[in-house]
C-alpha positions as CSV (number, residue, x, y, z in Angstrom):
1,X,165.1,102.3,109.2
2,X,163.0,103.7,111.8
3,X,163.4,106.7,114.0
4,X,162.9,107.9,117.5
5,X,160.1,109.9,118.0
6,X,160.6,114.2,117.9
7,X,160.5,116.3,120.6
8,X,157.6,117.6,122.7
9,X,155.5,120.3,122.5
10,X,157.0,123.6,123.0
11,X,154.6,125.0,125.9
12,X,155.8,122.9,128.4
13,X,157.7,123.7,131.8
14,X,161.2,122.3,133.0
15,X,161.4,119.4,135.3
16,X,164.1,118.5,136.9
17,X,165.1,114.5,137.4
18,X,165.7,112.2,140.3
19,X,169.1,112.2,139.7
20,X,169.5,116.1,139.2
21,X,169.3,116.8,135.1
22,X,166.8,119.1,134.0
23,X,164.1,118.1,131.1
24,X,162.9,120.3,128.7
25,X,159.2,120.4,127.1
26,X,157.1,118.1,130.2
27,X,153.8,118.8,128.8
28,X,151.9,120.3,131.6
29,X,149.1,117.8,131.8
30,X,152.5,115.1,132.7
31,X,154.4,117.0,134.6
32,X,152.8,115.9,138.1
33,X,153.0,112.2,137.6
34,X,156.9,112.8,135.6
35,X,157.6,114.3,138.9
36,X,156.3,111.1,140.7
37,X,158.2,108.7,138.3
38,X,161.2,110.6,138.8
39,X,160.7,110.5,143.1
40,X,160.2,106.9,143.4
41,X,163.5,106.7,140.3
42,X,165.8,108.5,143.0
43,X,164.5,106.6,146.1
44,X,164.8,103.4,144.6
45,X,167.8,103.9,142.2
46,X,170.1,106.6,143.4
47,X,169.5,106.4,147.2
48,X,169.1,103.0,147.7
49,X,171.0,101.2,149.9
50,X,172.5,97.5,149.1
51,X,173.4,95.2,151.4
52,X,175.6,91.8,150.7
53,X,172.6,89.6,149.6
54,X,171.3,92.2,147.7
55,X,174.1,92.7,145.6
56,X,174.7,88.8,145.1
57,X,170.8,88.5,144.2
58,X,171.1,90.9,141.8
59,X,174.4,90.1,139.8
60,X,173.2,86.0,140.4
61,X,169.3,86.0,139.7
62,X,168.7,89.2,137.7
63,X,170.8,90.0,135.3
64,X,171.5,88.5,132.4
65,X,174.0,88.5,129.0
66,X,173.0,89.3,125.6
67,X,175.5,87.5,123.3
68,X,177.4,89.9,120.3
69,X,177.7,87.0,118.2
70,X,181.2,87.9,117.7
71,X,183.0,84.6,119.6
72,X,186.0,85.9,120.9
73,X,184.3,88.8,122.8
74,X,181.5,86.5,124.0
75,X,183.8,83.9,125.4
76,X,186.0,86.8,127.0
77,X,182.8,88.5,128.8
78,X,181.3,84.9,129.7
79,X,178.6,85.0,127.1
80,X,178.2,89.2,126.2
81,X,177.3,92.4,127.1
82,X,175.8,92.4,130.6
83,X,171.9,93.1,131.0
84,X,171.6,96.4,133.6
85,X,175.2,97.4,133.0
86,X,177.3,100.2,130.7
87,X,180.0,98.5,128.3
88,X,182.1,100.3,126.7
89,X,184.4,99.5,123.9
90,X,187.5,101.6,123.0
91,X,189.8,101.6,120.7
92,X,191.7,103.6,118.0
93,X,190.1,104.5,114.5
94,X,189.4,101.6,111.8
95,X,189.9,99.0,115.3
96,X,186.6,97.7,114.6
97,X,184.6,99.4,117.4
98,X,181.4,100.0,114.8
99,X,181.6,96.8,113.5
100,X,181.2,95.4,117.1
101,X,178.0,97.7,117.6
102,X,176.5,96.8,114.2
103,X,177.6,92.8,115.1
104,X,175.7,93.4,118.2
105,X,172.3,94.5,117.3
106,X,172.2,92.3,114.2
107,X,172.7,89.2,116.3
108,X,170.3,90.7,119.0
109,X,167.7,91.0,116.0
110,X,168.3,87.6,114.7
111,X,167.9,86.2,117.9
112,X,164.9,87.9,118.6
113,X,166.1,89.1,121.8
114,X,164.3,92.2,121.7
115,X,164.3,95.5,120.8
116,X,167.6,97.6,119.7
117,X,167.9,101.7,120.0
118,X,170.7,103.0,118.0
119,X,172.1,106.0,118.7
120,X,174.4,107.4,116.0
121,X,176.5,110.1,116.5
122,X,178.9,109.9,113.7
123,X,176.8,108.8,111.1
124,X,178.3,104.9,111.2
125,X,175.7,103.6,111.3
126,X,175.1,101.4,108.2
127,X,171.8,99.3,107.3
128,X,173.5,97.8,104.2
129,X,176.1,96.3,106.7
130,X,173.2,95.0,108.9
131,X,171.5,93.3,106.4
132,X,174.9,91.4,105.5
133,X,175.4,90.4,108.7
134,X,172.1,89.2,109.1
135,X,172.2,87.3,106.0
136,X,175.4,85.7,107.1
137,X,174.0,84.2,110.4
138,X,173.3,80.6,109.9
139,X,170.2,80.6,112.2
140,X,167.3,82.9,110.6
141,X,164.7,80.6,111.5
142,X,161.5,82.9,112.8
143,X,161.2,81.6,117.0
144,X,158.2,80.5,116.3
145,X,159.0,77.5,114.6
146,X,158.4,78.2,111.1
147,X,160.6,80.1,108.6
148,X,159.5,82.9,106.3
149,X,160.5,84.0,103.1
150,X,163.8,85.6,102.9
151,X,162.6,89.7,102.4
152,X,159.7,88.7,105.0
153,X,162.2,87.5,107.6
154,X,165.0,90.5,106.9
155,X,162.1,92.4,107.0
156,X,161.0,91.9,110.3
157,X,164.6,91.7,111.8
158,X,165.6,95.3,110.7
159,X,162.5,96.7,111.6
160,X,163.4,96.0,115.3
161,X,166.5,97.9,115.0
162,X,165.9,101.8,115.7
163,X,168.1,104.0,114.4
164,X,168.8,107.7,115.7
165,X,171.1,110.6,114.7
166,X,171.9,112.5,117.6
167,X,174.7,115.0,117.1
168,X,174.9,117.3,120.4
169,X,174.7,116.9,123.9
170,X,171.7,118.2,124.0
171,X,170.1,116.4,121.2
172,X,171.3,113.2,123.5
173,X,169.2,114.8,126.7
174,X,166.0,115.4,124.7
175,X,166.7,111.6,123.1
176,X,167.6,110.0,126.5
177,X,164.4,111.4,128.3
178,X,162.1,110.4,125.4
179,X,163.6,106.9,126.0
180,X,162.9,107.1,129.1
181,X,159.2,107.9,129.3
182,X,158.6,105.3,126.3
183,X,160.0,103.1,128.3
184,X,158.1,103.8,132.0
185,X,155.3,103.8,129.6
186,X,156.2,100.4,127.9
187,X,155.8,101.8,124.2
188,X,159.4,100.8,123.3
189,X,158.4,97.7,121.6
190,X,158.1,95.7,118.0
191,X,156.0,92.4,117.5
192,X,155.6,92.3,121.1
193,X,159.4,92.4,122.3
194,X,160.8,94.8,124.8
195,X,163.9,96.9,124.3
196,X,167.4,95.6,125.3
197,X,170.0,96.9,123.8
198,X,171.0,100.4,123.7
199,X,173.8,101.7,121.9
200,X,175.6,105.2,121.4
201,X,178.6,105.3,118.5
202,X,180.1,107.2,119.7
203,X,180.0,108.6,122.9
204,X,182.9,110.5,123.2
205,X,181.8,112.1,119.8
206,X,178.9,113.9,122.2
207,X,181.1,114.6,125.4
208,X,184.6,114.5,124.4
209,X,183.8,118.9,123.2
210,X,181.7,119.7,125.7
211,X,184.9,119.0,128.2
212,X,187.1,121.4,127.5
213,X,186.7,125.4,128.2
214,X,184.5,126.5,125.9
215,X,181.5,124.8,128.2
216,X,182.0,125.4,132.3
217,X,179.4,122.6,133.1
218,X,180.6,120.0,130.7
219,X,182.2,117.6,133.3
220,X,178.2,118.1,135.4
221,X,176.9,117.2,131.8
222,X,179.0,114.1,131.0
223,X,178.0,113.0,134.3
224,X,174.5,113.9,134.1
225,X,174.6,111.6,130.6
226,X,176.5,109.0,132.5
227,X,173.9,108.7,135.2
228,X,170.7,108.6,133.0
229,X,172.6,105.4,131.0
230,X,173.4,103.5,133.7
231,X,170.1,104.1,135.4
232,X,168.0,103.3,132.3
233,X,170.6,100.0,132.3
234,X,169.3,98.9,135.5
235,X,165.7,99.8,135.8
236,X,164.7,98.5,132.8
237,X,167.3,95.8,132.4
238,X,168.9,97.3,129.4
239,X,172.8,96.2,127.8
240,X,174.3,99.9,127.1
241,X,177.1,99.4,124.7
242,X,178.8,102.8,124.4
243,X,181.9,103.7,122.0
244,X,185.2,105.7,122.9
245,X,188.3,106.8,121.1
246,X,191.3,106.7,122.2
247,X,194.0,109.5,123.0
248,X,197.5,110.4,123.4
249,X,199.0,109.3,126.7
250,X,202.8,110.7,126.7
251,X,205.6,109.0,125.3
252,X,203.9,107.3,122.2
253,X,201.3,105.7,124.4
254,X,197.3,105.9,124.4
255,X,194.7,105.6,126.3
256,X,191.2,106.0,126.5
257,X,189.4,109.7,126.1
258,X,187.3,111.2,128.3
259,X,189.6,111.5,131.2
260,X,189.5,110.5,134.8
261,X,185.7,111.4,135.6
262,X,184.7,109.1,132.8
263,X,186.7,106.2,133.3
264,X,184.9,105.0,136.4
265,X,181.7,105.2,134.8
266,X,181.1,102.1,132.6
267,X,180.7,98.7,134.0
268,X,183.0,97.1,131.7
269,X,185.6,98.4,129.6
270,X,187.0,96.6,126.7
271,X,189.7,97.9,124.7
272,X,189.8,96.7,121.1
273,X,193.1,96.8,118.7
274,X,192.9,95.4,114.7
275,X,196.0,93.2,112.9
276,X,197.4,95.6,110.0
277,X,195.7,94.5,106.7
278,X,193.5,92.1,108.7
279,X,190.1,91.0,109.9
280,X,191.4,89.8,113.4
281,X,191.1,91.6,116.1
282,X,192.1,91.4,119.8
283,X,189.8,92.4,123.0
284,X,191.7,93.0,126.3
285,X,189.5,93.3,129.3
286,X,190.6,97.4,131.0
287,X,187.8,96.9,133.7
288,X,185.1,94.4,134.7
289,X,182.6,93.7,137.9
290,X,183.6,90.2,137.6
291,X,186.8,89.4,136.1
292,X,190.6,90.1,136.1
293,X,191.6,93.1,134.0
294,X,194.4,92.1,131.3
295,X,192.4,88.8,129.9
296,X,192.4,88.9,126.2
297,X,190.5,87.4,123.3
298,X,190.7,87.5,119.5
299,X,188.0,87.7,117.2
300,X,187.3,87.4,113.5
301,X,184.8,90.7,111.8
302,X,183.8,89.2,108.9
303,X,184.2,91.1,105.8
């Protein structure tokens, strides 16, 4: 499985983003039009202004859904993950939240939607479990019209999943900013297709020890991470899936971590729950731009 290119060079000069987080190793010889990129980034994403037929335009014409392939989450979210917008999933452990990640860019790659960056943080990620799923799916036909042989075809699906072990919040800047000039400078790309999918399991795994005391800017960082997602959602049209855990609300009760600072941050939140000894799971909707919170679904992850 491929990987995410390393870091820059090391004689290179802060820069500081439209949106207020500071980059590590510009190369000199970039930092001038970086500096340009990020100007016309914070004019046109962070300070822009929307009126009414903007805002309809955008949700109606522009964006679009990539489906999970998982039916019951599909159908609840009118079709999938929303293109220019942060899902998250949550749930407790073993609820199936990977599974929905792995379901996602497997069905993405099958579909030959495009590109999908994988950002693992707790080492779930699983090509083995890819390749099952996308052996399972009924339609492996190439686009094009013709099929290819089995290893040719699983070949060419799992090459456009990217995989990426980041393990620290800063590890996730460094990651996030090399996205992000790939991206300005359209290299994110295999057999043509453009990036769009972007997911982090788990994202709580980076922020949720960075919160506490032990780091005084850690609520500025989580924010700083939240705002370079969403922004790399919208500009370049990207579904972020991100993954949370869940913790202890009073009285026997959970809810979702992260706190209060996070929780207005994705798009969509789904929260996910597992039947004891089962493969059936249940989606309920916490939060969503378009429809009623409570709405709940079941869905099957195959074994």
């Amino acid at each position: 499985m491929a990987a995410a290119g390393g870091g820059g060079g090391g004689g290179g000069r802060a820069t500081t983003s439209g949106c207020g987080l500071k980059r590590r190793y510009a190369p000199h010889d970039q930092e001038e039009e970086t500096m340009n990129q990020d100007q016309s980034s914070k004019e046109d994403w962070c300070g822009r202004l929307w009126n009414g037929m903007d805002l309809l335009k955008d949700v109606t014409e522009n964006k679009h859904v990539l489906p999970t392939g998982l039916e019951g989450i599909d159908t609840l979210l009118g079709g999938g993950l929303r293109q220019g917008q942060l899902t998250e999933v949550t749930g407790p452990s073993s609820s199936g939240k990977t599974q929905v990640c792995l379901h996602s860019a497997s069905h993405a790659a099958v579909k030959h939607m495009g590109v999908v960056m994988y950002l693992d943080t707790s080492n779930s990620f699983s090509p083995s479990r890819i390749a099952t799923i996308i052996d399972g799916t009924n339609d492996l036909s190439d686009q094009r019209g013709f099929d290819l042989p089995h290893k040719e075809r699983l070949k060419t699906m799992m090459r456009s999943i990217v995989c990426k072990s980041v393990f620290d919040i800063f590890g996730m800047f460094e990651v996030l900013h090399q996205l992000e000039v790939s991206l300005l400078n359209d290299k994110v790309k295999s057999g043509g297709r453009k990036i769009c999918l972007l997911i982090v399991d788990s994202i709580s795994s980076l922020l949720a020890p960075i919160i506490g005391g032990k780091y005084p800017q850690g609520r500025s960082m989580m924010i700083s991470v939240a705002m370079i997602l969403k922004k790399l959602a919208y500009k370049h049209n990207l579904s972020v899936l991100v993954t949370n855990h869940m913790v202890s609300a009073g009285n026997g009760a959970v809810k979702p971590a992260l706190g209060e600072s996070w929780k207005a941050v994705p798009h969509v939140r789904l929260v996910i729950s597992r039947e004891h000894g089962s493969n059936i799971c249940t989606a309920t909707v916490l939060k969503h731009t378009l429809l009623a919170s409570g709405r709940t679904a079941k869905f099957v992850v195959p074994s």
